[in-house]
C-alpha positions as CSV (number, residue, x, y, z in Angstrom):
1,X,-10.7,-16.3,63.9
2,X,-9.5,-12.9,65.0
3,X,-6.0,-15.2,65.6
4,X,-5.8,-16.2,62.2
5,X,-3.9,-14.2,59.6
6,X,-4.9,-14.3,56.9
7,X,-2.0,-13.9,53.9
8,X,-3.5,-11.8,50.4
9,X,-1.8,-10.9,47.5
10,X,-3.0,-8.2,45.2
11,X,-1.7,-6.8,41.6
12,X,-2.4,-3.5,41.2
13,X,-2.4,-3.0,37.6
14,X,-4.5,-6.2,37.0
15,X,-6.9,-5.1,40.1
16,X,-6.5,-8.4,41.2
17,X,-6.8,-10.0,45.2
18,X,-6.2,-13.6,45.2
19,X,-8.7,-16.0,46.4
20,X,-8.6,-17.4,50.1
21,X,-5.7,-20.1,50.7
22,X,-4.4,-19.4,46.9
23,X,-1.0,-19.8,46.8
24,X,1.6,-17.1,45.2
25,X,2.6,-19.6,42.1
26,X,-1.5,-20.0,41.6
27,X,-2.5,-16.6,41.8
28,X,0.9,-15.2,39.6
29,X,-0.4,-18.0,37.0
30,X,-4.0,-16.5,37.2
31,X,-2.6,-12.9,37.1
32,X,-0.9,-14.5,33.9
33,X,-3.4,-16.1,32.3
34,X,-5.9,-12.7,33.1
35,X,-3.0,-10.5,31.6
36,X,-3.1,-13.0,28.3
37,X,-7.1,-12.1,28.0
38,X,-6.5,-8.4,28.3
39,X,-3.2,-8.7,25.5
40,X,-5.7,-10.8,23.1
41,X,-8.6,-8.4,23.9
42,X,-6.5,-5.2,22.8
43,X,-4.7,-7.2,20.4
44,X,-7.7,-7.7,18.8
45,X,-9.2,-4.2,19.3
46,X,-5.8,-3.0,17.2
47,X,-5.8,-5.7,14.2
48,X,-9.9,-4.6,13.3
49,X,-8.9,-1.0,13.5
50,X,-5.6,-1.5,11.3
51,X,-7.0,-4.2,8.6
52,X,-9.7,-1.3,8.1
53,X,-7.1,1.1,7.2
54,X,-5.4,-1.9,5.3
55,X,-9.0,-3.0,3.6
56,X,-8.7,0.5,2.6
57,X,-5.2,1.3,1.5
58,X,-5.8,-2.8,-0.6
59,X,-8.5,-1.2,-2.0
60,X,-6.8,1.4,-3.7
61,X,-4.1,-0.6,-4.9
62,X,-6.5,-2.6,-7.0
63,X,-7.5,0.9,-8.6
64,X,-4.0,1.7,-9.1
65,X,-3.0,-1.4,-10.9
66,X,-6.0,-0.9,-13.1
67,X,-5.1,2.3,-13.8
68,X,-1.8,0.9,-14.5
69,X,-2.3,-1.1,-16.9
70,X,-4.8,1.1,-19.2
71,X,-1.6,3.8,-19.0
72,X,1.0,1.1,-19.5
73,X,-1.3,-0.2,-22.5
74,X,-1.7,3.6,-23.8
75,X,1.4,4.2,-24.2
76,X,2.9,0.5,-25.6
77,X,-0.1,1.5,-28.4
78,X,1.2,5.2,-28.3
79,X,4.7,4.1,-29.1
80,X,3.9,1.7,-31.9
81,X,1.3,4.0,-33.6
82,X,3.9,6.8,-33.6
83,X,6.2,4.6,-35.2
84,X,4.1,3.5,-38.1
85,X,2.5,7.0,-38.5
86,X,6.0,8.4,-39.2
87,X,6.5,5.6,-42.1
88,X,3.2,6.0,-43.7
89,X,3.1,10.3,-43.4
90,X,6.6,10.4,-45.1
91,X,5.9,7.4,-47.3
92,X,2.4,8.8,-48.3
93,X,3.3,12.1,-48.8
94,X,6.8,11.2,-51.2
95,X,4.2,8.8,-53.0
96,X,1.9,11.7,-53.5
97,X,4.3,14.1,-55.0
98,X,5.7,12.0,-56.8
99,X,2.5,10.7,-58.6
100,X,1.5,14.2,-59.5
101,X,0.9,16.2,-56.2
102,X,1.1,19.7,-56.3
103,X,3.2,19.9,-53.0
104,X,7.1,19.9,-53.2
105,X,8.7,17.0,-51.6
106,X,10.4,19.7,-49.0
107,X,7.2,20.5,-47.4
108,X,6.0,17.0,-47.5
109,X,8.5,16.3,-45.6
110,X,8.7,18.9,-43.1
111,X,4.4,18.5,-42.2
112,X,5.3,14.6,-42.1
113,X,8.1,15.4,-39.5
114,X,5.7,18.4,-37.5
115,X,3.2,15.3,-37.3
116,X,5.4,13.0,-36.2
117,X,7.0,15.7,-33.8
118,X,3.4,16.3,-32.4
119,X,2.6,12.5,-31.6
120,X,6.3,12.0,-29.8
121,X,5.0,15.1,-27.2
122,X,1.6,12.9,-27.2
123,X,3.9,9.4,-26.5
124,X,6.3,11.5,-23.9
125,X,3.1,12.6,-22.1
126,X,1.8,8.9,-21.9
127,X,5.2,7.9,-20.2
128,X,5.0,11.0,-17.9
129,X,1.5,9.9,-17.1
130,X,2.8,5.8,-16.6
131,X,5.8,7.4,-14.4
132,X,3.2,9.2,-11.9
133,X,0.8,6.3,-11.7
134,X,3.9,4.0,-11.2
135,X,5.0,6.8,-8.1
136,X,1.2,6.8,-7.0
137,X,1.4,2.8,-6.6
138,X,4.7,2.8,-5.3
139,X,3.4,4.6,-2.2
140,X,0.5,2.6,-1.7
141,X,2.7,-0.3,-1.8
142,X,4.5,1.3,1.1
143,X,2.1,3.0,3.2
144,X,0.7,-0.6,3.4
145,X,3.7,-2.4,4.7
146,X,4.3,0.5,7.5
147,X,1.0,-0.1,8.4
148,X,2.1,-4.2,8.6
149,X,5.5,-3.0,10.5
150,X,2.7,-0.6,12.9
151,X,0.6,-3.2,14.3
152,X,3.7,-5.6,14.5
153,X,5.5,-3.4,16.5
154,X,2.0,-2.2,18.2
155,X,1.2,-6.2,19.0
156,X,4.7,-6.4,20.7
157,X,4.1,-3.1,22.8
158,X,1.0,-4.7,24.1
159,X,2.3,-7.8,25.0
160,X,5.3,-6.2,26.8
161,X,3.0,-4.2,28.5
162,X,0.2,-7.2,29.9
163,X,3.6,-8.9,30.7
164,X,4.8,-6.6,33.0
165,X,1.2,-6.1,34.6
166,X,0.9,-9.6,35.4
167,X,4.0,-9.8,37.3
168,X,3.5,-6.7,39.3
């Protein structure tokens, strides 16, 4: 026996000998096939820790299209009452003077207007409000698919790396 050689192979990054009589095509296959556990196994590790922060970030972009919508709807309802409330103010306050009101048709006019002045800054404030939540979903949107494009590029890394491992 003392005769014998004896021929090993070992990857160092894997931590790997091979096995008595293995031959190099075997044990670069096992070094392979060990280095395909180790990608899936951090793989994994990466896609738990990332759908969290997805889960999350999905989470709050249900919220935001809620919110959305109740802004979007307040200020459609905004915009149509602000319309009609001009109409009937000017309308009710002519029809008023005219059928006897004390109030001259100037200043009926001018408090119709100051109302209907008051309820456009009440309609711009709505829009204002649909423009940040808009922004706020936007961004969401976004931070979600960099997160996507992270664990893409991550998953690649990984496998690059196991790769290059196994064939050390």
């Amino acid at each position: 026996y003392r005769s014998q050689e004896l021929e090993l192979f070992f990857n160092p990054d894997l931590k790997v000998f091979s096995r008595i009589g293995e031959m190099r095509e075997e044990f670069e296959d096992r070094c392979k096939i060990m280095a395909d556990e180790k990608t899936d196994a951090d793989a994994n590790k990466l896609r738990e820790m990332l759908a969290r922060k997805i889960d999350r970030i999905n989470a709050t972009i249900e919220k935001s299209e809620d919110k959305l919508r109740e802004i979007q709807f307040d200020a459609e309802s905004r915009k149509k009452d602000q319309r009609s409330n001009q109409i009937m103010d000017i309308a009710g306050g002519l029809l008023g003077s005219l059928l006897g009101g004390r109030r001259s048709t100037r200043s009926v006019i001018t408090g119709g207007l100051r109302r209907s002045q008051s309820k456009g800054r009440m309609v711009a404030k709505s829009e204002e409000r649909l423009k940040t939540a808009e922004n706020r979903y936007n961004a969401l949107i976004e931070n979600r698919e960099a997160l996507e494009d992270e664990l893409t590029e991550d998953l690649y890394e990984i496998q690059d790396e196991w790769e290059a491992k196994a064939s050390s």
